[in-house]
MARRO-805770 format. One record per residue (C-alpha): chain; residue in three letters; residue number from 1; x, y, z. Coordinates in Angstrom, 3 decimals. Layout:
MARRO-805770
+-------+-----+-----+----------+----------+----------+
| chain | res |   n |       xx |       yy |       zz |
+-------+-----+-----+----------+----------+----------+
|     A | ALA | NUM |        X |        Y |        Z |
...
+-------+-----+-----+----------+----------+----------+
This chain:
MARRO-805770
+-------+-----+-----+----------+----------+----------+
| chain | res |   n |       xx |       yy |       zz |
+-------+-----+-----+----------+----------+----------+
|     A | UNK |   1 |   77.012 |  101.360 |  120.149 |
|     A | UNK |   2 |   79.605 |  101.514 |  117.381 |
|     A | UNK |   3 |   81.149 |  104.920 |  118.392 |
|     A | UNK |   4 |   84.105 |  103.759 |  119.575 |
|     A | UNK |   5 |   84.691 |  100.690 |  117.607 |
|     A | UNK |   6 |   86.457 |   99.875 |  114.246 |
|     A | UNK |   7 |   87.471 |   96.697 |  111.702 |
|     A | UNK |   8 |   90.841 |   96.552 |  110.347 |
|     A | UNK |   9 |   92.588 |   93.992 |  107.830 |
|     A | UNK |  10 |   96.288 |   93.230 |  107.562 |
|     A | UNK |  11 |   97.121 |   91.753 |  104.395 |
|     A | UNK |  12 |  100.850 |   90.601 |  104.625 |
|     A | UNK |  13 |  102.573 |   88.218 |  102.524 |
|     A | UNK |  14 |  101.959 |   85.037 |  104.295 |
|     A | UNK |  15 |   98.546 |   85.996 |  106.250 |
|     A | UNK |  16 |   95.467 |   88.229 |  106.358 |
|     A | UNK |  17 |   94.409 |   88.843 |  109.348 |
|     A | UNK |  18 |   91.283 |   90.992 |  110.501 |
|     A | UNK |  19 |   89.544 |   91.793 |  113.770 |
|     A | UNK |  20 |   87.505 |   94.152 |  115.474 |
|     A | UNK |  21 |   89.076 |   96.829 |  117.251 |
|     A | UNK |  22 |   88.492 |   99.376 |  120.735 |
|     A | UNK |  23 |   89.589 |  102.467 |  119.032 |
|     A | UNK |  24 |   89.819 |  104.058 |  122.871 |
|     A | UNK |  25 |   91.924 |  101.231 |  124.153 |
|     A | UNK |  26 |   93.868 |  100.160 |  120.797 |
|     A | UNK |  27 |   93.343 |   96.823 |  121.556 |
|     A | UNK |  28 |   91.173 |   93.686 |  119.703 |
|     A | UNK |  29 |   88.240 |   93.188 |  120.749 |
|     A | UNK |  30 |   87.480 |   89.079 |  121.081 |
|     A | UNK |  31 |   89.535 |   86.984 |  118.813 |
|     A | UNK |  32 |   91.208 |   87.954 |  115.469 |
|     A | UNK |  33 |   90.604 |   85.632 |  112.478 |
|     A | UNK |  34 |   93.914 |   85.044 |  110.139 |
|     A | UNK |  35 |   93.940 |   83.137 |  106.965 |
|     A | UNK |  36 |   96.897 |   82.009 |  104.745 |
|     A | UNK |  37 |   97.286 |   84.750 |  101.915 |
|     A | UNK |  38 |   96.380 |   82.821 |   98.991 |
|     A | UNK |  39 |   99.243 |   81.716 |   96.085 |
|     A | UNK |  40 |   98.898 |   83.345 |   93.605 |
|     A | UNK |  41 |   98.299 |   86.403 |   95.787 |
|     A | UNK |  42 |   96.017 |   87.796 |   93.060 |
|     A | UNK |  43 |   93.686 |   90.707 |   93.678 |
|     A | UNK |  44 |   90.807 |   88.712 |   92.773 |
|     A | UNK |  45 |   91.921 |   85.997 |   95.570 |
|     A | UNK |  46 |   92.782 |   88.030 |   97.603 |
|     A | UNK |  47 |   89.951 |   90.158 |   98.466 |
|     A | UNK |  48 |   88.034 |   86.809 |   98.364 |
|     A | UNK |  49 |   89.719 |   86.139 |  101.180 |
|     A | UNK |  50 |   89.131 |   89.733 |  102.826 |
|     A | UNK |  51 |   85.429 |   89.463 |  102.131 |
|     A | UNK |  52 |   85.633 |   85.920 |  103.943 |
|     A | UNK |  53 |   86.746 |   87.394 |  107.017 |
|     A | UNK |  54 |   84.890 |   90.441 |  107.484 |
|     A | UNK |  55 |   81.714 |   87.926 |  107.010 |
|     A | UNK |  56 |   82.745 |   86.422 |  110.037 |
|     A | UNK |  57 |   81.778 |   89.322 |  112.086 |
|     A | UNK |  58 |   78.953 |   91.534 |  112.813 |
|     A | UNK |  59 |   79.961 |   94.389 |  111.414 |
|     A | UNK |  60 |   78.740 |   96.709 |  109.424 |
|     A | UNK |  61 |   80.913 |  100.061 |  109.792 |
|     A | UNK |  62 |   83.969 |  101.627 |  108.024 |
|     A | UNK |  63 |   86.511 |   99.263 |  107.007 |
|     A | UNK |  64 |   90.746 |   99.741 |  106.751 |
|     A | UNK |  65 |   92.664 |   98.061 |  104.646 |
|     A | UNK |  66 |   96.175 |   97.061 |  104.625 |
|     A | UNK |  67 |   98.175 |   96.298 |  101.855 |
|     A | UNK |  68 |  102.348 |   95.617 |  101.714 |
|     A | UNK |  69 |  102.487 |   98.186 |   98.516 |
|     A | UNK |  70 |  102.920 |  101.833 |   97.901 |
|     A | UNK |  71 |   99.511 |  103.342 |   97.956 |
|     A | UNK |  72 |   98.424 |  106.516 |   96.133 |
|     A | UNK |  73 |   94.616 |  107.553 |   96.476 |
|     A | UNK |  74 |   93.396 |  103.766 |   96.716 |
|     A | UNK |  75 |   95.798 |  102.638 |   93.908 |
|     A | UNK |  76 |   98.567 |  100.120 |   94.811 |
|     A | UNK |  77 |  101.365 |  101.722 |   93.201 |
|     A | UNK |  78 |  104.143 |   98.931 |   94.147 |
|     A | UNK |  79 |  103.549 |   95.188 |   95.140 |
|     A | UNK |  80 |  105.793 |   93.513 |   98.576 |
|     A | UNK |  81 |  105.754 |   89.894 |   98.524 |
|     A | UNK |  82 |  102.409 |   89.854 |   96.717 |
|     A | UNK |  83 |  101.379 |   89.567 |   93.317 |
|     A | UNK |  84 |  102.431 |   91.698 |   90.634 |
|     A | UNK |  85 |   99.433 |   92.327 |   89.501 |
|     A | UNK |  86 |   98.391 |   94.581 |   92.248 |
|     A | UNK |  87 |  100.249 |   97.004 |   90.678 |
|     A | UNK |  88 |   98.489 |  100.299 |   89.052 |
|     A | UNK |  89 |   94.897 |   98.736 |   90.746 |
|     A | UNK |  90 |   92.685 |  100.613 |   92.490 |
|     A | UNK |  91 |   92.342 |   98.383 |   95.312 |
|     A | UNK |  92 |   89.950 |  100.745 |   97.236 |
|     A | UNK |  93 |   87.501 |   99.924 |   94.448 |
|     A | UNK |  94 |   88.224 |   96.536 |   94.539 |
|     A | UNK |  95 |   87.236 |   95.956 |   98.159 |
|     A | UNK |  96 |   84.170 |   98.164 |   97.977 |
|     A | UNK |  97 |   83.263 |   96.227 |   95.263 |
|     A | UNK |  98 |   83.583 |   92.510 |   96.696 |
|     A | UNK |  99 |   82.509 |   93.650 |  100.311 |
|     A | UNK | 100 |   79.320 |   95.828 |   98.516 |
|     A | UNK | 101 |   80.649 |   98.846 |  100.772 |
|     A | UNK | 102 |   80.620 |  102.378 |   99.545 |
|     A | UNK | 103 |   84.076 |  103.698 |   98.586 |
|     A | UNK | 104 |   84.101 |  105.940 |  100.880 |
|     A | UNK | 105 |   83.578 |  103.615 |  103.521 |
|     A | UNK | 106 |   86.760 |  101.452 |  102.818 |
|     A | UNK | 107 |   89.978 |  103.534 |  103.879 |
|     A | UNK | 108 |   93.452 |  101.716 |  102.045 |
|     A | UNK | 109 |   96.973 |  102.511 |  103.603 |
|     A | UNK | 110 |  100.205 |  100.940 |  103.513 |
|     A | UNK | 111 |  100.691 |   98.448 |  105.897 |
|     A | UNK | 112 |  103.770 |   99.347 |  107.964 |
|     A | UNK | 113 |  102.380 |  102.966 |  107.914 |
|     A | UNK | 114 |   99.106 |  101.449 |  109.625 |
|     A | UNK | 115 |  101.067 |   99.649 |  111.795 |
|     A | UNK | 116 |  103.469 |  103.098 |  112.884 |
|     A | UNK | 117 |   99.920 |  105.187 |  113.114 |
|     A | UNK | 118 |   98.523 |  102.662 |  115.726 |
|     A | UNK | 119 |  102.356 |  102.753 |  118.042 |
|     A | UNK | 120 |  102.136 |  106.419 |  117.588 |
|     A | UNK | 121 |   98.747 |  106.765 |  119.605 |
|     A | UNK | 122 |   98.410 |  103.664 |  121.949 |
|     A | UNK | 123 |  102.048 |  103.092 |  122.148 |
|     A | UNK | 124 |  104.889 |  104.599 |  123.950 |
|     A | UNK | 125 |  104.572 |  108.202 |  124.430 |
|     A | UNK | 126 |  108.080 |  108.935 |  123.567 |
|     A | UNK | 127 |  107.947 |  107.469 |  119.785 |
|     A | UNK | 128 |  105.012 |  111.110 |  119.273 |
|     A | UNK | 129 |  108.416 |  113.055 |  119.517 |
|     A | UNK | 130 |  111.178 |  113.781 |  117.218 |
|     A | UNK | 131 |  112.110 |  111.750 |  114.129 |
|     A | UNK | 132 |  110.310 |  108.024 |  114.716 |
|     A | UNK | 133 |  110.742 |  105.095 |  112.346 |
|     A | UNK | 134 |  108.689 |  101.944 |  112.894 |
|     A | UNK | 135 |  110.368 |   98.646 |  110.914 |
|     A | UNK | 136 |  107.833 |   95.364 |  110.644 |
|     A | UNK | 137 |  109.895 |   92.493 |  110.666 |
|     A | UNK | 138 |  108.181 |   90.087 |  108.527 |
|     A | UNK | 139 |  107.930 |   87.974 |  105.143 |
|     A | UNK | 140 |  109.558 |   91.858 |  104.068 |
|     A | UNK | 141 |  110.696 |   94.801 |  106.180 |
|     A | UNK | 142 |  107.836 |   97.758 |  106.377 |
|     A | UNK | 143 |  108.524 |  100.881 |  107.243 |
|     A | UNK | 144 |  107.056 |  104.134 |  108.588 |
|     A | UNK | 145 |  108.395 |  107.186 |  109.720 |
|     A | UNK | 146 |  106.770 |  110.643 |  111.550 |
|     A | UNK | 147 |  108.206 |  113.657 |  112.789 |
|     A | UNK | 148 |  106.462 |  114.385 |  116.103 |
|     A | UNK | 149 |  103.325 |  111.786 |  115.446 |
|     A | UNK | 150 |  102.924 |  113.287 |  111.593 |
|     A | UNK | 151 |  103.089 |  110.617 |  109.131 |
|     A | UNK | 152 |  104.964 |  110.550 |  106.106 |
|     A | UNK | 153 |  103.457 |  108.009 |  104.213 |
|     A | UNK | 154 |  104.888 |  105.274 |  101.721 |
|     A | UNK | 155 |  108.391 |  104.996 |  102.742 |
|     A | UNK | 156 |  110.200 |  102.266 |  101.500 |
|     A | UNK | 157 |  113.115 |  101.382 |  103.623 |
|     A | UNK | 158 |  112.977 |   98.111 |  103.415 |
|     A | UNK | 159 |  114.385 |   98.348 |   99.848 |
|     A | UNK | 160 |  117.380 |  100.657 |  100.316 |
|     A | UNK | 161 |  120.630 |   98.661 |   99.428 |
|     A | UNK | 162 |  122.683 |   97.404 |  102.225 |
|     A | UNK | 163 |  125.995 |   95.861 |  101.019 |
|     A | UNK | 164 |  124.535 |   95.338 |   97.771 |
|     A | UNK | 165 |  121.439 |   93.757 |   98.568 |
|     A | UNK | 166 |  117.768 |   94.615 |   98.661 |
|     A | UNK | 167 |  117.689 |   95.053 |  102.608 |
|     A | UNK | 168 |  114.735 |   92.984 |  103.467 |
|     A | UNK | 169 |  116.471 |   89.918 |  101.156 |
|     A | UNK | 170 |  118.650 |   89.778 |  104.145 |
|     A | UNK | 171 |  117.097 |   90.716 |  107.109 |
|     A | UNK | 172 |  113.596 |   90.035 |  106.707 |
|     A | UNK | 173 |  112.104 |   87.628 |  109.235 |
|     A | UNK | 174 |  110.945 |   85.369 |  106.604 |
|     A | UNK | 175 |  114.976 |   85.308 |  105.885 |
|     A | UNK | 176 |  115.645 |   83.631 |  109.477 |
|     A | UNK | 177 |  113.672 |   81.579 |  109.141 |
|     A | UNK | 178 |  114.373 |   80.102 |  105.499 |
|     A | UNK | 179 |  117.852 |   80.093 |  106.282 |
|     A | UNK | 180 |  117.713 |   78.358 |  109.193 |
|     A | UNK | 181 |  120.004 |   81.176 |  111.044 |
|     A | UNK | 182 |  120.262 |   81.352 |  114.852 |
|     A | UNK | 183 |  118.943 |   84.922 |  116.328 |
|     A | UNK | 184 |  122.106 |   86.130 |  117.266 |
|     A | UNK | 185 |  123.273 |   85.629 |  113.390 |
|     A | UNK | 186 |  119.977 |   87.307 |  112.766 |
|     A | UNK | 187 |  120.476 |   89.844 |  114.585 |
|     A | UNK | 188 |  124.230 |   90.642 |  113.254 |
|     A | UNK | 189 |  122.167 |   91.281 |  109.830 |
|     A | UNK | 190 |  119.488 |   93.594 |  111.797 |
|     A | UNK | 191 |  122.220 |   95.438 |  113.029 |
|     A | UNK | 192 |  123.977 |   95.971 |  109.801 |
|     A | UNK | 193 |  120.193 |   96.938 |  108.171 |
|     A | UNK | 194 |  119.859 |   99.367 |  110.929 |
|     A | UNK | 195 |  123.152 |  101.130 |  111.435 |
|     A | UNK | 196 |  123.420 |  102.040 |  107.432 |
|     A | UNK | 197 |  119.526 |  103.395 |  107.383 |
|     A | UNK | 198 |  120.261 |  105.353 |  110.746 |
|     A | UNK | 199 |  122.886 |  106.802 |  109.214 |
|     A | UNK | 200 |  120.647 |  107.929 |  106.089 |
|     A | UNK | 201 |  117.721 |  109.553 |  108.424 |
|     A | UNK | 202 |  119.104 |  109.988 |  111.882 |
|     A | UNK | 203 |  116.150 |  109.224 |  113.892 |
|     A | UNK | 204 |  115.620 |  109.691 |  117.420 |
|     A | UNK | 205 |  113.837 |  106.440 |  118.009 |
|     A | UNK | 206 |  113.360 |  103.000 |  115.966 |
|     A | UNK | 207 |  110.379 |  101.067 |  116.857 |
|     A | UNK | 208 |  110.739 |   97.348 |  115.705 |
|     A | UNK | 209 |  107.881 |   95.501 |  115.025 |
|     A | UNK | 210 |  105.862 |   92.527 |  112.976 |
|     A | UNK | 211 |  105.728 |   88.645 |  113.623 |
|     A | UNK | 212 |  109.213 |   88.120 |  115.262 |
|     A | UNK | 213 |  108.470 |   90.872 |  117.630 |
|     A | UNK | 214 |  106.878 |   88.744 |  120.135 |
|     A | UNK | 215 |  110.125 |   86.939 |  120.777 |
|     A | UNK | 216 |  111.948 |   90.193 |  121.006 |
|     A | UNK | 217 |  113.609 |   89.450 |  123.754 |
|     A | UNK | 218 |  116.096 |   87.001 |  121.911 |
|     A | UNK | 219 |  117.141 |   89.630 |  119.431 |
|     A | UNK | 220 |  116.274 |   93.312 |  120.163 |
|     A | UNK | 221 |  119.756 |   92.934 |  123.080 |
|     A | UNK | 222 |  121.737 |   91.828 |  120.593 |
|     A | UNK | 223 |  121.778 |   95.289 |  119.120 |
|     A | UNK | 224 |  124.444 |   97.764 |  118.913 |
|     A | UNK | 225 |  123.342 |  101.105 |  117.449 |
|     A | UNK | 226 |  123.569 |  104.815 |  117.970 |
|     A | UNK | 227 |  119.934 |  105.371 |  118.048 |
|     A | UNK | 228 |  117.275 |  103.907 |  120.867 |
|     A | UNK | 229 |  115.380 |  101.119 |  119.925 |
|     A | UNK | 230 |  112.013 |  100.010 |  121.743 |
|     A | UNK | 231 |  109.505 |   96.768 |  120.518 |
|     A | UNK | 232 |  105.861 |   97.696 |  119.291 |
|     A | UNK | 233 |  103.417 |   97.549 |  122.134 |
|     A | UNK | 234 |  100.874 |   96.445 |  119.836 |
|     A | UNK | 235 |  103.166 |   93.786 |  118.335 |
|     A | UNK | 236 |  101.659 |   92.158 |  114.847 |
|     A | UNK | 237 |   98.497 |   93.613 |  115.695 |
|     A | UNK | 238 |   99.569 |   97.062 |  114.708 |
|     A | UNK | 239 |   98.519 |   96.758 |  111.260 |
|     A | UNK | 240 |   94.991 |   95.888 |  112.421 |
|     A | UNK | 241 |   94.407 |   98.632 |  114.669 |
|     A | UNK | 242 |   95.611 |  101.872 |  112.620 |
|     A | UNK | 243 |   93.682 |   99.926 |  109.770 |
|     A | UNK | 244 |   90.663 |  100.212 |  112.122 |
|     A | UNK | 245 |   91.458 |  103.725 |  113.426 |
|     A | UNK | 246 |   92.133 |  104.968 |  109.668 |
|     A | UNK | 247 |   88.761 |  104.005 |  108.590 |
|     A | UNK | 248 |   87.057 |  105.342 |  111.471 |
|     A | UNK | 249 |   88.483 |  109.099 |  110.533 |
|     A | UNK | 250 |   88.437 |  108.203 |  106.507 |
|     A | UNK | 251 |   91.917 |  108.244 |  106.486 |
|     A | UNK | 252 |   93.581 |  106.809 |  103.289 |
|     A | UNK | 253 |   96.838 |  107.144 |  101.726 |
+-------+-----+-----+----------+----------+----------+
C-alpha cells in the first residue's frame, strides 16, 4: 500500500540526497541514500545521478524534485551553487525523461520552499501562523516564506545585500566552514544576515534550517534578534519530505 507514502530528492550544492518518505508521519522511511553532486553540476550529470538513486529503491510512484534555483512551471529560472547551465531548462522534462516517468508524475520546486512546506505541516504548530520564514543554512542560504501556512514561492533572500555583500557569501554554512571561523564568529555574521532581512519583512517567526542545523545548539543562542527563532524539526531532511509530499498532491512551482 502506497497511499500514504512518497519519494523526494534534494539536490543541493554539495549532495543529492533521496529517500522514501511517511507522508502521515513526515519522517524517512529506512535509510536515505546521498551522493556527492557531481562537478560540473551539469543537468545531464546531474539527473544521472538522480536516476541512480531512485534505482535504488522500489518505487514506482510520484516523484519531487528539488532544485537550489528559481523555478517557474518546471523551468529552472536561476542556478544556486550549481551549474549555469540549468538556467532557462525545463528540468521537469529532464527528469521525466532520464527516470522514463510521465511529466506529470515528477513535481519540481525550489528547494528551501520544499524544505519550509514540510516544517509547515510536521513541524511546530506555531510556524502555520503569521508571517514565517524558513532559512537553510548550507553550501547557500534558501529561503521560504508563508503567511499562515500559504507559500509564497521562489524567494530569494539569500541574495539580498548585507553590508555590501551577496548575503549567503558571508553567512552561508559552506562559509564557516571554508573560513575556518569559530561558531560564535559565525554566528556574529548570522546575526547581522538576520537582523537587516527582519527588518525588510518583519516576520513573526524564523525557522533556521539545512546541514549546520543539527549542531544548533552551538549557534542558534548566540543570537540576538527582535524576532523568535526556532531550529527545523525535520533538520536537512526537510527538502526530502515536502519533495515527497509535493509530488504526492502534484504540486510544482
Amino acid at each position: 500500500m502506497t497511499a500514504n507514502r512518497g519519494f523526494g530528492i534534494d539536490i543541493g550544492g554539495s549532495g543529492i540526497k533521496g529517500a522514501l518518505v511517511d507522508l502521515d508521519k513526515g519522517e524517512l522511511i529506512g535509510d536515505r541514500v546521498r551522493i556527492d553532486t557531481p562537478k560540473p553540476s551539469t543537468p545531464d550529470a546531474v539527473a544521472a545521478v538522480v536516476s541512480d538513486i531512485v534505482g535504488r529503491f522500489d518505487w514506482d510512484g510520484p516523484i519531487g524534485i528539488t532544485l537550489p534555483a528559481v523555478i517557474k512551471k518546471g523551468v529552472a529560472q536561476t542556478a544556486a551553487n550549481i551549474d549555469p547551465s540549468w538556467i532557462g531548462l525545463d528540468a521537469g522534462a529532464l527528469f521525466a525523461e532520464q527516470l522514463g516517468r510521465d511529466i506529470a508524475d515528477v513535481a519540481i520546486l525550489n528547494d528551501a520552499d520544499a524544505a519550509g512546506m514540510a516544517e509547515i505541516r510536521f513541524g511546530d504548530p506555531a510556524a502555520r501562523k503569521g508571517v514565517v520564514a524558513l532559512l537553510t543554512f548550507g553550501t547557500g542560504i534558501g529561503s521560504a516564506l508563508f503567511q499562515d501556512g500559504t507559500l509564497m514561492p521562489n524567494t530569494e533572500f539569500g541574495h539580498i545585500e548585507v553590508d555590501g555583500h551577496d548575503a549567503e557569501k558571508k553567512a552561508a554554512a559552506s562559509v564557516k566552514d571554508n573560513e575556518g571561523l569559530s561558531y560564535p564568529d559565525w554566528a556574529k555574521r548570522v546575526n547581522r544576515y538576520l537582523t537587516v532581512l527582519e527588518d525588510l519583512i518583519w516576520p513573526d517567526l524564523f525557522i533556521v534550517g539545512g546541514g549546520v542545523s543539527k549542531k544548533s545548539h552551538k549557534w542558534v543562542p548566540l543570537l540576538d534578534i527582535r524576532t523568535p527563532i526556532i531550529t527545523a524539526s525535520l533538520l536537512n531532511n526537510a527538502g526530502i519530505v515536502g519533495a515527497a509530499a509535493a509530488a504526492r498532491e502534484g504540486l510544482s512551482h
